[in-house]
N, C-alpha and C positions, 0 to 999 in steps of 0.2 A: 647599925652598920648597913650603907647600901648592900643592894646582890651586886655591884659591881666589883666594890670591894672585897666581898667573902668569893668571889669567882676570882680576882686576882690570887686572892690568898692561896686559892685551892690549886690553881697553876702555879704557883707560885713553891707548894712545897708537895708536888707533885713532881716539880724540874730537881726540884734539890733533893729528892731520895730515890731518881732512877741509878739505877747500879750504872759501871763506867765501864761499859764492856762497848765496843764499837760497832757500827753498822757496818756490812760491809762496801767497799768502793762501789763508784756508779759503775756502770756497763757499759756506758754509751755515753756519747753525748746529746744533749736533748734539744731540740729546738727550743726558743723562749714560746714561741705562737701555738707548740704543741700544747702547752700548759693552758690558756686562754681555755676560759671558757665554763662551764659545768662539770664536774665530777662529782660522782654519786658513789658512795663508798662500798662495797661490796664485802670486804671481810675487815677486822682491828684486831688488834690485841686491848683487852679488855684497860680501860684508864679510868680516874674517877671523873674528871670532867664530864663525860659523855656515856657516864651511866645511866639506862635505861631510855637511850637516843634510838630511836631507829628511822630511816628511809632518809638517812644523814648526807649531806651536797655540801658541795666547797663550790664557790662560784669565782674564779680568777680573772680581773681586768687589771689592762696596764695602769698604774699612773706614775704621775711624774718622778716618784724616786722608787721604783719597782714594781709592785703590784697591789692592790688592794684584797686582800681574801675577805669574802662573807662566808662563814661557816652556819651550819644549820642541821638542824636535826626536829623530829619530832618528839617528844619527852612518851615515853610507858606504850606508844602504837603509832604506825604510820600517819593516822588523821589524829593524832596528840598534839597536845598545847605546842607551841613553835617554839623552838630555843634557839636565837640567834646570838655569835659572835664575829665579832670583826676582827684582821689582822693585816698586817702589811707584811709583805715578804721584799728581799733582798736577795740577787745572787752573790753568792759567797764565793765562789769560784766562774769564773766567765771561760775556763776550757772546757769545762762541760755542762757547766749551765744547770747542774745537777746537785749543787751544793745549796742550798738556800737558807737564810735566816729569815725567821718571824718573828715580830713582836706584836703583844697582846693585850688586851687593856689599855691604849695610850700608851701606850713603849713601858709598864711596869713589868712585864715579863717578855723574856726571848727565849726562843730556844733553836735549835739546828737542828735542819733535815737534809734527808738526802733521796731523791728520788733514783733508790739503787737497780731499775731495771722498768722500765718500758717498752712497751708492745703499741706503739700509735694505729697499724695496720690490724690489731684486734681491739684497740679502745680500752686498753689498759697503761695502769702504771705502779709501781711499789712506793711509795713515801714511806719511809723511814725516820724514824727521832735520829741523831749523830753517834748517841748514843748504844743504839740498838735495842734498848725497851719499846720502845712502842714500832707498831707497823701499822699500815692500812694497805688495803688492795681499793684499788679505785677505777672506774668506769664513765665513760664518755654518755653510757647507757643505764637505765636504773638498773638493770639485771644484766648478766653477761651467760651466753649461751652454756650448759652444761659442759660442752665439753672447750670450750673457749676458760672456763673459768677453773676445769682442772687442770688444763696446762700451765695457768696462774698460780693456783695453787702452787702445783709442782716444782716450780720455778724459786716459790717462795722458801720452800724446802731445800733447793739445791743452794740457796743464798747462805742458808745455816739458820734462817727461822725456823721453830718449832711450830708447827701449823695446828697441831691439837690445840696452841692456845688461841687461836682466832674465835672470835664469833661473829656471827653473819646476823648484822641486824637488819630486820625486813624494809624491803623497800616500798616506794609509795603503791599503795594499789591494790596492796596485798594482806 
């Protein structure tokens, strides 16, 4: 069995035993050219794909039928082995630009997100699964200032995430 195949599988039945509880709505609506770019993850809710990732980036450019995502992380330490994935995104909703679909693998896995609250004037944003199991806190910057990143937090908390289950995996440098 390729690793591409057993990385399908593992997103695969990863999508199909998150509980059916909802994320909540976006906040805002987002610009599409906010999204462009670099994002360096700063906090998750623990998943199996991206176990033991740390100083983990999403890089977003347009193409022709939405966007292209390169996902990335380092395996076990910041200067660990490189684990790349690719995805294509889609807006799911164009009133707020904050609804999106991914697929993974070649289109063998999708799943729904929702970018439920950004801060573009502090270099943050919330990604959310549709579902509401998973989260990420994300940064324009590998780190986000101490106190820039407890009002993130907080935020995350007033959304109805549980914050105690985040971890903060370390960024490049570090």
């Amino acid at each position: 069995m390729t690793q591409r195949t057993v990385l399908a599988a593992l997103a695969a039945s990863l999508i199909l035993a998150m509980a059916a509880q909802a994320a909540p709505e976006p906040t805002r609506r987002i610009e599409i050219s906010q999204m462009m770019g670099r994002w360096y993850e700063v906090a998750r809710v623990p998943n199996a794909l991206q176990r033991g990732c740390q100083a983990g980036a999403s890089d977003w450019a347009p193409s022709a039928k939405g966007f292209a995502v390169v996902q990335s992380c380092h395996k076990g330490a910041p200067n660990g082995p490189l684990s790349v994935w690719k995805a294509k995104a889609t807006v799911a909703d164009p009133k707020t630009n904050a609804k999106l679909k991914m697929t993974f693998f070649g289109g063998v896995v999708s799943q729904d997100y929702v970018v439920v609250d950004h801060r573009p004037e502090q270099g943050w944003l919330v990604l959310a699964t549709a579902n509401g199991k998973y989260l990420w806190l994300m940064a324009t910057r590998p780190t986000l200032s101490a106190a820039i990143k407890s009002q993130a937090l907080a935020r995350i908390g007033q959304l109805g995430f549980d914050i105690g289950r985040l971890e903060f995996p370390r960024p490049m440098g570090s």
